[in-house]
mmCIF file as Biopython writes it, N, C-alpha, C and O atoms, coordinates in Angstrom:
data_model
#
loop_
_atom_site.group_PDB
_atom_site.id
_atom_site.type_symbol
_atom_site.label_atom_id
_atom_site.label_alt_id
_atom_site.label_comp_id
_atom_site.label_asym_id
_atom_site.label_entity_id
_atom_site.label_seq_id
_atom_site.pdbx_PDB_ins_code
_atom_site.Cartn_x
_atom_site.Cartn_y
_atom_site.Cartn_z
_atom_site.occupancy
_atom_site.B_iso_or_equiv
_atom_site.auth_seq_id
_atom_site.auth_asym_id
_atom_site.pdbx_PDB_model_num
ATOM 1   N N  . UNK A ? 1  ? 23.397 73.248 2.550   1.0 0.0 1  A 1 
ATOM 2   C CA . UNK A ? 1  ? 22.994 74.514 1.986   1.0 0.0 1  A 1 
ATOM 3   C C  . UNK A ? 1  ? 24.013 75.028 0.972   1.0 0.0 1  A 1 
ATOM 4   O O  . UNK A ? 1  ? 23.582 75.834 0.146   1.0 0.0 1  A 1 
ATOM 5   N N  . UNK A ? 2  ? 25.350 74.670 0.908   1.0 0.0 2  A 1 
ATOM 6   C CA . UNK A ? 2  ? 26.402 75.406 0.157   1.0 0.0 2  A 1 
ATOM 7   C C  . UNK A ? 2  ? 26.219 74.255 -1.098  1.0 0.0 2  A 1 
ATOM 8   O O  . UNK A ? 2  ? 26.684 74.735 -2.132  1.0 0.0 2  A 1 
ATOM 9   N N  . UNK A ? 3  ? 25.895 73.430 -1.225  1.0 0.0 3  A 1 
ATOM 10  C CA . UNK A ? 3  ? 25.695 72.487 -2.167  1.0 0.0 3  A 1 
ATOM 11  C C  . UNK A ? 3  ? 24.725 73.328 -3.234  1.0 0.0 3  A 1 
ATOM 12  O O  . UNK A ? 3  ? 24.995 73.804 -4.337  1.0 0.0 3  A 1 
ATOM 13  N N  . UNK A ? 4  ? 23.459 73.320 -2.445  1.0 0.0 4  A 1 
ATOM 14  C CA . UNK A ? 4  ? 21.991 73.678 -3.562  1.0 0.0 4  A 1 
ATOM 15  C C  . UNK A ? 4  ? 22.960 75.381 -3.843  1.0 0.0 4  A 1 
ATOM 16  O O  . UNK A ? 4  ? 23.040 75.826 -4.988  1.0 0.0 4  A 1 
ATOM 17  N N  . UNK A ? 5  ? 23.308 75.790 -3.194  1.0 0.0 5  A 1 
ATOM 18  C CA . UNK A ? 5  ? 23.980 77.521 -3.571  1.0 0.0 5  A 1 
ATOM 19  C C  . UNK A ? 5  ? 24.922 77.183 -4.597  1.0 0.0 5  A 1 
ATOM 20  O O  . UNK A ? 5  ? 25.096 77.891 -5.588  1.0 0.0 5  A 1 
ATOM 21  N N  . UNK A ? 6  ? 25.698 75.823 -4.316  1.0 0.0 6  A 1 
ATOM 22  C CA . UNK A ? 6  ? 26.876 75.423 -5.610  1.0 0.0 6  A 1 
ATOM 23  C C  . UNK A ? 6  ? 25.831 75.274 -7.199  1.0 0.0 6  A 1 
ATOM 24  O O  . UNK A ? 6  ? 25.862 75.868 -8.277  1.0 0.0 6  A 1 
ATOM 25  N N  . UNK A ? 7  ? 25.161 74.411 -6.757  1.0 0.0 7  A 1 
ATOM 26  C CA . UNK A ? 7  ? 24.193 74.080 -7.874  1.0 0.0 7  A 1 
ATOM 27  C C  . UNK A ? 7  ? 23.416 75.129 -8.795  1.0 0.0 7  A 1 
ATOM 28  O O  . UNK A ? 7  ? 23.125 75.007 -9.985  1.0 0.0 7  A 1 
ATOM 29  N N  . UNK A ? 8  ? 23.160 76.191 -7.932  1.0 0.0 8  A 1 
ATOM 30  C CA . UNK A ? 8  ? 22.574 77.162 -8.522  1.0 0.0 8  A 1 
ATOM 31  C C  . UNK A ? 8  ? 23.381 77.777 -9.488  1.0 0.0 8  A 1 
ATOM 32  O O  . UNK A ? 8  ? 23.207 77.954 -10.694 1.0 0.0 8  A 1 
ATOM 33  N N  . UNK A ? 9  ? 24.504 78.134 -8.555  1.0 0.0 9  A 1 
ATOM 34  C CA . UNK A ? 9  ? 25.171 79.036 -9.910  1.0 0.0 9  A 1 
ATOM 35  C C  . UNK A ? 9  ? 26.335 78.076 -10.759 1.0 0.0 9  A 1 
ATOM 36  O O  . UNK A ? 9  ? 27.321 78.534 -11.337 1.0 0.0 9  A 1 
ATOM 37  N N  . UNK A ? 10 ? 26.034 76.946 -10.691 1.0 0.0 10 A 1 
ATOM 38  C CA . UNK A ? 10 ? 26.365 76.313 -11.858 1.0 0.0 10 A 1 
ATOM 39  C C  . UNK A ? 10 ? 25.162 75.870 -12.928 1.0 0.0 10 A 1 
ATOM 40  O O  . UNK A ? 10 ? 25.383 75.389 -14.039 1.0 0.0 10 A 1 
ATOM 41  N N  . UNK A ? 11 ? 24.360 76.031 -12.582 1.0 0.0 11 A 1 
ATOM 42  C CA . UNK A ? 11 ? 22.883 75.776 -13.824 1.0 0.0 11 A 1 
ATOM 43  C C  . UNK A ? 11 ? 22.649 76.930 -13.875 1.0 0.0 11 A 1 
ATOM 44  O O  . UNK A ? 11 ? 21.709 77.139 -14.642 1.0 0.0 11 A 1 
ATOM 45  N N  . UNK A ? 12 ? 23.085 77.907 -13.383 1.0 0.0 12 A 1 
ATOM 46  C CA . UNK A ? 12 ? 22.024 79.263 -13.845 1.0 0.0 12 A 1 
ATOM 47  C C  . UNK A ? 12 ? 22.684 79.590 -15.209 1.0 0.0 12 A 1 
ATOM 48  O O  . UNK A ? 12 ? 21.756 79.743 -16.003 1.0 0.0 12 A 1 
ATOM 49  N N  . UNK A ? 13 ? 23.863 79.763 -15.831 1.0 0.0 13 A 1 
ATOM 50  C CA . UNK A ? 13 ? 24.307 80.160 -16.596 1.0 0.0 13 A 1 
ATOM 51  C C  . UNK A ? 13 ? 24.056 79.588 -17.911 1.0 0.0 13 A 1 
ATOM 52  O O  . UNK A ? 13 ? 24.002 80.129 -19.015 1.0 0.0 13 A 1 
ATOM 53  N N  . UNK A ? 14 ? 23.856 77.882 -17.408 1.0 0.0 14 A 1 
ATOM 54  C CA . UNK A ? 14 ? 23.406 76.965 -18.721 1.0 0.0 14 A 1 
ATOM 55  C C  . UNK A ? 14 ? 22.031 77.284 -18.932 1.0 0.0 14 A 1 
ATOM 56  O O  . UNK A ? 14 ? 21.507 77.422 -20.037 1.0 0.0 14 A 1 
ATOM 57  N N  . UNK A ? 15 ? 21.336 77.421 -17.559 1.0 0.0 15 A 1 
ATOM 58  C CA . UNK A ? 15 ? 19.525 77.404 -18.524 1.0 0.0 15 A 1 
ATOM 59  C C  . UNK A ? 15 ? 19.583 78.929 -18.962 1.0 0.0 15 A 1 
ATOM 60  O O  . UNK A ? 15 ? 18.603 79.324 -19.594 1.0 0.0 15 A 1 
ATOM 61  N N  . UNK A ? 16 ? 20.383 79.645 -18.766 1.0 0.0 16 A 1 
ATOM 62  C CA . UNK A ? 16 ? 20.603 80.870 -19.846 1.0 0.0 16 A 1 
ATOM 63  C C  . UNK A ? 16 ? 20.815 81.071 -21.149 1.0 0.0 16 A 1 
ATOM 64  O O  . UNK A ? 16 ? 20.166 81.613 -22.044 1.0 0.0 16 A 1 
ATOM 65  N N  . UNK A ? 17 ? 21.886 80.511 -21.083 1.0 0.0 17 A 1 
ATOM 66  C CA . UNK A ? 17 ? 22.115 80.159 -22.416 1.0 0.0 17 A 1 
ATOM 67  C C  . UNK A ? 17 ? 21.049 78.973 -23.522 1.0 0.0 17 A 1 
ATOM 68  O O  . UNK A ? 17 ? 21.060 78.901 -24.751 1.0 0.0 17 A 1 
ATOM 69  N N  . UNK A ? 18 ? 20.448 78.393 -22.803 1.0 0.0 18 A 1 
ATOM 70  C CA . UNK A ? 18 ? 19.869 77.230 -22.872 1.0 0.0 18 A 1 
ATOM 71  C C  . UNK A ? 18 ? 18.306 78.340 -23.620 1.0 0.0 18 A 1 
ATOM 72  O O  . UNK A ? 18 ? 17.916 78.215 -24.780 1.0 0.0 18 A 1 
ATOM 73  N N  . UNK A ? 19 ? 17.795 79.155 -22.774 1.0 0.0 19 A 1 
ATOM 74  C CA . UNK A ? 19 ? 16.694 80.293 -23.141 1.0 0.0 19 A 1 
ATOM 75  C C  . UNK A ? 19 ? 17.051 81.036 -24.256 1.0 0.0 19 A 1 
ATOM 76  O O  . UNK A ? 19 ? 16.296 81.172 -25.218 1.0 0.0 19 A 1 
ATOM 77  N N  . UNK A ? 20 ? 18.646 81.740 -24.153 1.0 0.0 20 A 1 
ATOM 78  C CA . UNK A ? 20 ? 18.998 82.717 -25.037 1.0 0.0 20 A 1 
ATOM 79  C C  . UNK A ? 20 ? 19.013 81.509 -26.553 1.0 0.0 20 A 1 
ATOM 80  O O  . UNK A ? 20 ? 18.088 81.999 -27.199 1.0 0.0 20 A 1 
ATOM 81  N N  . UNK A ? 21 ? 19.355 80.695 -27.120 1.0 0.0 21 A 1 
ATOM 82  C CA . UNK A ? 21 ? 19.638 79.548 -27.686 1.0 0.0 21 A 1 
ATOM 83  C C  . UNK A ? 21 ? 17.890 79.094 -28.576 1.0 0.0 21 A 1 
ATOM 84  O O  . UNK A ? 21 ? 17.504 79.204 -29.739 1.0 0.0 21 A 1 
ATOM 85  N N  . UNK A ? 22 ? 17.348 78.661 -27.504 1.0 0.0 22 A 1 
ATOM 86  C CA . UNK A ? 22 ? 16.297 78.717 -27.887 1.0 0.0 22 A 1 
ATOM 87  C C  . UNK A ? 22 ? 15.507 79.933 -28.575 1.0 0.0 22 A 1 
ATOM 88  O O  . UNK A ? 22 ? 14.811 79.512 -29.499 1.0 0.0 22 A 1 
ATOM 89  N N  . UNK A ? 23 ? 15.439 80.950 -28.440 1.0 0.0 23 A 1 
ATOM 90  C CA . UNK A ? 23 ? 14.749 82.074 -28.496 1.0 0.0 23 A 1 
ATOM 91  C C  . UNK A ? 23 ? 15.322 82.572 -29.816 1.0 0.0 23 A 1 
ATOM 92  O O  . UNK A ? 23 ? 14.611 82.883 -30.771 1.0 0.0 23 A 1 
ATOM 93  N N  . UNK A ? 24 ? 16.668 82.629 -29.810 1.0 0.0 24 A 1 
ATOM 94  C CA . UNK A ? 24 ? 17.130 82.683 -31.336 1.0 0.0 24 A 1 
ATOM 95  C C  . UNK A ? 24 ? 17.105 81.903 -32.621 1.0 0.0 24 A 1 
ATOM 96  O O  . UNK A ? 24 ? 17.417 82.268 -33.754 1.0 0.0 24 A 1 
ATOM 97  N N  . UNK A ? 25 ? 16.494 80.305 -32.017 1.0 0.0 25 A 1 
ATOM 98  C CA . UNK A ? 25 ? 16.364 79.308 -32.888 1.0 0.0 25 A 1 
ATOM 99  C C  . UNK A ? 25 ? 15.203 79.899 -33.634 1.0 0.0 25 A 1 
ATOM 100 O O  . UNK A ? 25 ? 14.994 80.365 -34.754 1.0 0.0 25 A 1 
ATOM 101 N N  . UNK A ? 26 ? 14.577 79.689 -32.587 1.0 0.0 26 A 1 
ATOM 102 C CA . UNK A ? 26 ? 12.588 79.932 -32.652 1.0 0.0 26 A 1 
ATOM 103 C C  . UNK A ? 26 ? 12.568 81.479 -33.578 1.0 0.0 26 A 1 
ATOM 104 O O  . UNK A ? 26 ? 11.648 81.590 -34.388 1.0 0.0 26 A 1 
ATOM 105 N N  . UNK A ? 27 ? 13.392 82.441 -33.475 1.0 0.0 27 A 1 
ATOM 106 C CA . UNK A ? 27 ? 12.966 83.800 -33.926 1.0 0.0 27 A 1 
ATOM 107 C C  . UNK A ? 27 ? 13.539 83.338 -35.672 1.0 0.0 27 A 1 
ATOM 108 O O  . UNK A ? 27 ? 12.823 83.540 -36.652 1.0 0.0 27 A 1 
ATOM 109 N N  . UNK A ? 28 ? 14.686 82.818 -35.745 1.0 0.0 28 A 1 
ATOM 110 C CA . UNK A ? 28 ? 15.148 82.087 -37.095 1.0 0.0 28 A 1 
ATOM 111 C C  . UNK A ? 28 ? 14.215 81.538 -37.615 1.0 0.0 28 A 1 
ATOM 112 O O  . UNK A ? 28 ? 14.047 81.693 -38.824 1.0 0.0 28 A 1 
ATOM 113 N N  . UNK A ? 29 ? 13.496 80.885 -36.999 1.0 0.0 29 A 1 
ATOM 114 C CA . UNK A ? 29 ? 12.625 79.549 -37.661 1.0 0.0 29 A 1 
ATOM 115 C C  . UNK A ? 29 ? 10.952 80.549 -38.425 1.0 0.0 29 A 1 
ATOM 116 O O  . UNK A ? 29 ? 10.237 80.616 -39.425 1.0 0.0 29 A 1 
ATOM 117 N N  . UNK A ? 30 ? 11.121 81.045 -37.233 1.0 0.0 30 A 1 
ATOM 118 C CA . UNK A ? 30 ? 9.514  82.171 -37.558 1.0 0.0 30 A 1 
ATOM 119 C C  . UNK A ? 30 ? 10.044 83.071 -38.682 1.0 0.0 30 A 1 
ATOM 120 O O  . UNK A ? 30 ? 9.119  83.497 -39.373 1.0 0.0 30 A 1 
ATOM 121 N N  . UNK A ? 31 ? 10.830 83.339 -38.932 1.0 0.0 31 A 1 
ATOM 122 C CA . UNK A ? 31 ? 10.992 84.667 -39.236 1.0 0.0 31 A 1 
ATOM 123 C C  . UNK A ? 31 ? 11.215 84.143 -41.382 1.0 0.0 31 A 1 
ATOM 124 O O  . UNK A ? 31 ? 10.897 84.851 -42.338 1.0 0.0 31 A 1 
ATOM 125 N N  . UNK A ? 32 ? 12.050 82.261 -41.421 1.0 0.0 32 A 1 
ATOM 126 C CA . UNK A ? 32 ? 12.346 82.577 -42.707 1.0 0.0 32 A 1 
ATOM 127 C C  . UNK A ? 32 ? 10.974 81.037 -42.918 1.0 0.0 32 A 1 
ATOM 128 O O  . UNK A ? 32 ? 10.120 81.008 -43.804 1.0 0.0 32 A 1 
ATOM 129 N N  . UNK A ? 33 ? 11.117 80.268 -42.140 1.0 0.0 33 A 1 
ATOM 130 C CA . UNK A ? 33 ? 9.525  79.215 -42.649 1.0 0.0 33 A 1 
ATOM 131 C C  . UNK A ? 33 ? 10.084 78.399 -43.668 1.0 0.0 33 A 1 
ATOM 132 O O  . UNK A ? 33 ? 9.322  77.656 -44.288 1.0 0.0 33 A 1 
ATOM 133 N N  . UNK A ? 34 ? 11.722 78.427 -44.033 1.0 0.0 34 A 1 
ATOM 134 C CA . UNK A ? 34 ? 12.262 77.392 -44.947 1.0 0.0 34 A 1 
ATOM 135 C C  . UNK A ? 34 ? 13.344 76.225 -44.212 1.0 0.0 34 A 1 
ATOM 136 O O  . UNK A ? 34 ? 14.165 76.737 -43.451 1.0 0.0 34 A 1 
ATOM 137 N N  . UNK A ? 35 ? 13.404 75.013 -44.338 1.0 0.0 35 A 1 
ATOM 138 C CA . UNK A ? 35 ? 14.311 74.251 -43.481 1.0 0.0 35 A 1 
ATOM 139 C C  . UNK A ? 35 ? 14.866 73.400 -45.074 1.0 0.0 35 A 1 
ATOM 140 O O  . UNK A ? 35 ? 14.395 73.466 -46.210 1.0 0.0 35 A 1 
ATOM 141 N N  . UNK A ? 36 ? 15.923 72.711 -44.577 1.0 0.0 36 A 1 
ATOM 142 C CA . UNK A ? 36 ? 16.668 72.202 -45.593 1.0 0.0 36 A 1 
ATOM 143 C C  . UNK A ? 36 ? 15.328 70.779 -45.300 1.0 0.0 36 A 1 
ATOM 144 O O  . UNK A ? 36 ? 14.458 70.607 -46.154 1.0 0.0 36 A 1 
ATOM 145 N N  . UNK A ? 37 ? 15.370 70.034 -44.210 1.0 0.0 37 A 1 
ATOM 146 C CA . UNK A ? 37 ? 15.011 68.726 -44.126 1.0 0.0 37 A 1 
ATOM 147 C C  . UNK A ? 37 ? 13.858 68.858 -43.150 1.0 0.0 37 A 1 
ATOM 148 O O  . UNK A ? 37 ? 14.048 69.791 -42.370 1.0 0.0 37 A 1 
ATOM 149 N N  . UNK A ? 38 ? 12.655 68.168 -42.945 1.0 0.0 38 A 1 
ATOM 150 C CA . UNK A ? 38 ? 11.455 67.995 -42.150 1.0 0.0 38 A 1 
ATOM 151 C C  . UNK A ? 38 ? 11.314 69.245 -42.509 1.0 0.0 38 A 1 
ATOM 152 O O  . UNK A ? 38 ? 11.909 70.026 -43.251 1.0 0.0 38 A 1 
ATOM 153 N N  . UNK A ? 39 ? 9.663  69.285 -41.273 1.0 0.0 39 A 1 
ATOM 154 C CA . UNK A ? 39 ? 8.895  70.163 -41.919 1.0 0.0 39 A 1 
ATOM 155 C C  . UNK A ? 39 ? 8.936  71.458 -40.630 1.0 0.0 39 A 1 
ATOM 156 O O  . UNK A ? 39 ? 9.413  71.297 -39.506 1.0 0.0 39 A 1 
ATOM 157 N N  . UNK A ? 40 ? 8.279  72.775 -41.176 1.0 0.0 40 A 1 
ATOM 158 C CA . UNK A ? 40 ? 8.382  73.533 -40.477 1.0 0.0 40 A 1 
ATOM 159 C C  . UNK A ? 40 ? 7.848  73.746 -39.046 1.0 0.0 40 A 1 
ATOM 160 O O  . UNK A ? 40 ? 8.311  74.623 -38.317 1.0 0.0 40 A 1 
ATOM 161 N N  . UNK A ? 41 ? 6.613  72.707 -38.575 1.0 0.0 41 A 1 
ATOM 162 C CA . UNK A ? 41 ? 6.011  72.591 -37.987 1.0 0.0 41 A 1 
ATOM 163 C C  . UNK A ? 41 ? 7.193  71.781 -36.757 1.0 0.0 41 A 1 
ATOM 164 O O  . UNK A ? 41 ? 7.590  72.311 -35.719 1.0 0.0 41 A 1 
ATOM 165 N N  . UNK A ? 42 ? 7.516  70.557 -37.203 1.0 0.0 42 A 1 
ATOM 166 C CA . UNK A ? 42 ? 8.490  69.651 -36.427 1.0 0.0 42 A 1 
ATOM 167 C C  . UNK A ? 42 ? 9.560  70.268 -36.362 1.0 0.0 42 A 1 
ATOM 168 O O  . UNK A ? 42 ? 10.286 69.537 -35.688 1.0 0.0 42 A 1 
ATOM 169 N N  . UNK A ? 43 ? 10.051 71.055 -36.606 1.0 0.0 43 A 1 
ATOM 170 C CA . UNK A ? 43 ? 11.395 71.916 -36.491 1.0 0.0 43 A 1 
ATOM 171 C C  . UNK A ? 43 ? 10.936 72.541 -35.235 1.0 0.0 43 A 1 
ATOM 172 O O  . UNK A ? 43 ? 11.843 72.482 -34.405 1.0 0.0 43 A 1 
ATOM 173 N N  . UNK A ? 44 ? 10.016 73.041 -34.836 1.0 0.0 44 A 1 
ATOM 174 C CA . UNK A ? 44 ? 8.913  74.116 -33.637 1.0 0.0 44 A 1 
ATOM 175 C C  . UNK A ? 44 ? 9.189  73.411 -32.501 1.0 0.0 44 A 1 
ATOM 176 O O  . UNK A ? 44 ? 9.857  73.744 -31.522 1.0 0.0 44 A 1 
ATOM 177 N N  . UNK A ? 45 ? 8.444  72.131 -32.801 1.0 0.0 45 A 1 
ATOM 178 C CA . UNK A ? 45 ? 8.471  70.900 -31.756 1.0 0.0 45 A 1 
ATOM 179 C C  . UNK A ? 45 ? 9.704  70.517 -31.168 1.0 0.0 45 A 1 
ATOM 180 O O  . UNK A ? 45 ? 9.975  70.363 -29.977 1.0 0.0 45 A 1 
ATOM 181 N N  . UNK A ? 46 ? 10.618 70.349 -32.476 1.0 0.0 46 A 1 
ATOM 182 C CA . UNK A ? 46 ? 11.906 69.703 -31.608 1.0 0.0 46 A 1 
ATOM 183 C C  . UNK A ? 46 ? 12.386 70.666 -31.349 1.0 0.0 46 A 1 
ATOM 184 O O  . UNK A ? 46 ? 12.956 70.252 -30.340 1.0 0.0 46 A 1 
ATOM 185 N N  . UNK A ? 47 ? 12.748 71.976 -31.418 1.0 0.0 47 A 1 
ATOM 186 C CA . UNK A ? 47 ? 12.853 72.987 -30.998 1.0 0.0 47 A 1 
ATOM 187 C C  . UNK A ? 47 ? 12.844 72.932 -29.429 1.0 0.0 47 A 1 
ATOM 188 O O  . UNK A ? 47 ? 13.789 72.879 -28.642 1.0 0.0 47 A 1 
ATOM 189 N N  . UNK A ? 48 ? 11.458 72.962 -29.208 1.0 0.0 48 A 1 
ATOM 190 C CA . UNK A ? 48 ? 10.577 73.265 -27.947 1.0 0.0 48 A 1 
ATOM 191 C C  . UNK A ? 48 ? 11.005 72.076 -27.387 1.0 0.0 48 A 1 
ATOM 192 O O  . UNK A ? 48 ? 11.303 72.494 -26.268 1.0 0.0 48 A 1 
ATOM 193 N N  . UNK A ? 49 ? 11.193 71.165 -27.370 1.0 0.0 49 A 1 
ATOM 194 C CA . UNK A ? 49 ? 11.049 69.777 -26.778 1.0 0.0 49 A 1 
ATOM 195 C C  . UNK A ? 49 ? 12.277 69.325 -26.296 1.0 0.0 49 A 1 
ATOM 196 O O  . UNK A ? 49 ? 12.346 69.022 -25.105 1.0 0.0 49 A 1 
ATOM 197 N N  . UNK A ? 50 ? 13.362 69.217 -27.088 1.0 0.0 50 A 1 
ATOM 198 C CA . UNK A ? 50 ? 14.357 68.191 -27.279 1.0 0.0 50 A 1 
ATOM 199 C C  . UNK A ? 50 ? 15.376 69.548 -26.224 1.0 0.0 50 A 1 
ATOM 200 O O  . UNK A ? 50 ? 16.401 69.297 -25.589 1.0 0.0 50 A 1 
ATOM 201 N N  . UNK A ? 51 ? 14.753 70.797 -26.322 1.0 0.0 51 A 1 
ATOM 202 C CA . UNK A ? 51 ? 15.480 71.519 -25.521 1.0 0.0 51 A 1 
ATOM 203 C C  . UNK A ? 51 ? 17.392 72.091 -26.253 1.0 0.0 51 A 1 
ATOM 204 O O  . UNK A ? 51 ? 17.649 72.173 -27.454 1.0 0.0 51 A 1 
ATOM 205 N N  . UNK A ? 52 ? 17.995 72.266 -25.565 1.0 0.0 52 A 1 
ATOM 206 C CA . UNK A ? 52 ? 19.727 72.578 -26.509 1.0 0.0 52 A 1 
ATOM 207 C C  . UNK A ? 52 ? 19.802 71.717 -27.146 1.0 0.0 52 A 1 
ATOM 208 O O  . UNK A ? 52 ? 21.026 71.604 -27.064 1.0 0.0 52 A 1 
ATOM 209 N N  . UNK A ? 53 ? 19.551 71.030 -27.697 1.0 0.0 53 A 1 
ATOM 210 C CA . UNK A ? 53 ? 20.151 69.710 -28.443 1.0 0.0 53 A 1 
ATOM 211 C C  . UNK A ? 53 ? 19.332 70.051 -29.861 1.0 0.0 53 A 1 
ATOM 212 O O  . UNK A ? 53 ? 19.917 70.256 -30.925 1.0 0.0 53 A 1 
ATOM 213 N N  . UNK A ? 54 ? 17.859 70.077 -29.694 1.0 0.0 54 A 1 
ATOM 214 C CA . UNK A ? 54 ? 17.282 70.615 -30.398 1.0 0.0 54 A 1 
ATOM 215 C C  . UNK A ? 54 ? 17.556 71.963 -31.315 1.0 0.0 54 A 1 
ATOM 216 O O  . UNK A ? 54 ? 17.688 71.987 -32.539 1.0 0.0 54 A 1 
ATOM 217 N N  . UNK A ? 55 ? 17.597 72.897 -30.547 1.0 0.0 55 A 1 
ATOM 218 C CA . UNK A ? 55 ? 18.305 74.058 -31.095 1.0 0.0 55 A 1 
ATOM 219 C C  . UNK A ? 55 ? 19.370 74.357 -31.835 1.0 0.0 55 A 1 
ATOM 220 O O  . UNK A ? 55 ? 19.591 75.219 -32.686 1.0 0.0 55 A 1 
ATOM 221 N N  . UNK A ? 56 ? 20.101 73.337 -31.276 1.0 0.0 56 A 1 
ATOM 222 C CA . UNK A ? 56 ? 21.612 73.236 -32.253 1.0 0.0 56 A 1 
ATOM 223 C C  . UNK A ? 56 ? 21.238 72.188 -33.610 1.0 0.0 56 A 1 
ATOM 224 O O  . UNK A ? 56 ? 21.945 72.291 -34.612 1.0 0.0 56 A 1 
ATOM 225 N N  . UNK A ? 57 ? 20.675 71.692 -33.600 1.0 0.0 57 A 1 
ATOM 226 C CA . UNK A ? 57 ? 20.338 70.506 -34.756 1.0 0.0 57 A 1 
ATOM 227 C C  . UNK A ? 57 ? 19.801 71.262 -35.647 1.0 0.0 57 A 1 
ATOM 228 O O  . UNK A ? 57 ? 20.200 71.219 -36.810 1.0 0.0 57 A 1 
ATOM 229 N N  . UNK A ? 58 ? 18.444 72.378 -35.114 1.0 0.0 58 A 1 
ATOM 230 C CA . UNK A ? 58 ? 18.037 73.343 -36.391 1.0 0.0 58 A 1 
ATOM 231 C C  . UNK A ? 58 ? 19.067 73.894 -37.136 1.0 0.0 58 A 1 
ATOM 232 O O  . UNK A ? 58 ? 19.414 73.676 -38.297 1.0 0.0 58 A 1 
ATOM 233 N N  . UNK A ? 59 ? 19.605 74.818 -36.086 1.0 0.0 59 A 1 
ATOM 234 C CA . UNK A ? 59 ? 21.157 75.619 -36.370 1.0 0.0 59 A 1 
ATOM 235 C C  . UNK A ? 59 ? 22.126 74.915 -37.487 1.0 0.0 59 A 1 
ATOM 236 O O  . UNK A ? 59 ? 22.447 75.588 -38.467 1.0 0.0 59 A 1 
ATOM 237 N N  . UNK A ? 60 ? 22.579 73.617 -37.359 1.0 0.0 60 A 1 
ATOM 238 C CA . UNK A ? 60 ? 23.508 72.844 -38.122 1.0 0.0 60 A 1 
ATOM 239 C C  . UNK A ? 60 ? 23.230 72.009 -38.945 1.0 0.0 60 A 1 
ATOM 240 O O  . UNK A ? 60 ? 24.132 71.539 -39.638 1.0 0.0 60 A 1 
ATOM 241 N N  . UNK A ? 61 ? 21.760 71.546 -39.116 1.0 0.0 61 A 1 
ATOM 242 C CA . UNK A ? 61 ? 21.007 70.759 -40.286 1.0 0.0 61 A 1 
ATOM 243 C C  . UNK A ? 61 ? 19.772 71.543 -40.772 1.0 0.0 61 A 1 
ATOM 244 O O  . UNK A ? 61 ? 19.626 71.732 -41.979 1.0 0.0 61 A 1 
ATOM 245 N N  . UNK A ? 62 ? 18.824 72.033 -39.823 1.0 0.0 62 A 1 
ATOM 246 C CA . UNK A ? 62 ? 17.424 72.448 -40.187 1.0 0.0 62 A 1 
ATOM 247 C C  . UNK A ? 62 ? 17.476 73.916 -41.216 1.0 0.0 62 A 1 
ATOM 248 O O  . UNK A ? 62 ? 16.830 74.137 -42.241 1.0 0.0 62 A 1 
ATOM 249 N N  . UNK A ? 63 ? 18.452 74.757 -40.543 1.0 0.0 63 A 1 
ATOM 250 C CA . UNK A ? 63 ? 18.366 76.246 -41.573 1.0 0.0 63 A 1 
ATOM 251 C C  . UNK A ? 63 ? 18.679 76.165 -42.812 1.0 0.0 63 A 1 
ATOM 252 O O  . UNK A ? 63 ? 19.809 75.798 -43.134 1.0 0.0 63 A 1 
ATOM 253 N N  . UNK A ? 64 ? 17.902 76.435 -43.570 1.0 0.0 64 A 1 
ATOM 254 C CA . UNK A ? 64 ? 18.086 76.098 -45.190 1.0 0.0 64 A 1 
ATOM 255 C C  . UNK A ? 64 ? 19.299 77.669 -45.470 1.0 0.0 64 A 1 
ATOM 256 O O  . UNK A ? 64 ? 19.150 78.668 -44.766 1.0 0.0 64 A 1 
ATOM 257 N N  . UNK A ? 65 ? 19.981 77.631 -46.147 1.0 0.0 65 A 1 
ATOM 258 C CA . UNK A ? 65 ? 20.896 78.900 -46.387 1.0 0.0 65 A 1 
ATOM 259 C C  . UNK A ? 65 ? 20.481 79.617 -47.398 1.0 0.0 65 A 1 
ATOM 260 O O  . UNK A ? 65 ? 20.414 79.044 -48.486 1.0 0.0 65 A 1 
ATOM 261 N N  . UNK A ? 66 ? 20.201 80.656 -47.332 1.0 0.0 66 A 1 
ATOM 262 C CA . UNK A ? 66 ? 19.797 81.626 -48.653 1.0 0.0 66 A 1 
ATOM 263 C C  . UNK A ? 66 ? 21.198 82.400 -49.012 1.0 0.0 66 A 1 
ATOM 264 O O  . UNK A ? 66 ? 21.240 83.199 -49.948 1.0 0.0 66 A 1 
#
């Protein structure tokens, strides 16, 4: 039982951040509809899909800079 209680509050903080991360990608992505590379649609997807990894890839390749 002290295990799954260890476990918890060591993932709770990542799929937090992991939500907060996402949610700011996704509000970026909606909000300007321009990416440096691929298309706006697949930016959504890997977004949604690929999970943090995803999110950070928009963040550091996908956001076109105005």
């Amino acid at each position: 039982m002290e295990s799954i209680n260890t476990f918890i509050l060591v993932s709770l903080p990542i799929f937090i951040i992991h939500i907060i991360l996402m949610i700011f990608s996704l509000r970026i992505l909606f909000k300007n509809k321009k990416t440096k590379i691929l298309n706006y649609q697949i930016w959504v997807i890997i977004v949604i899909v690929i999970n943090i990894f995803g999110s950070l890839a928009y963040l550091l390749w996908g956001k076109k800079d105005d």
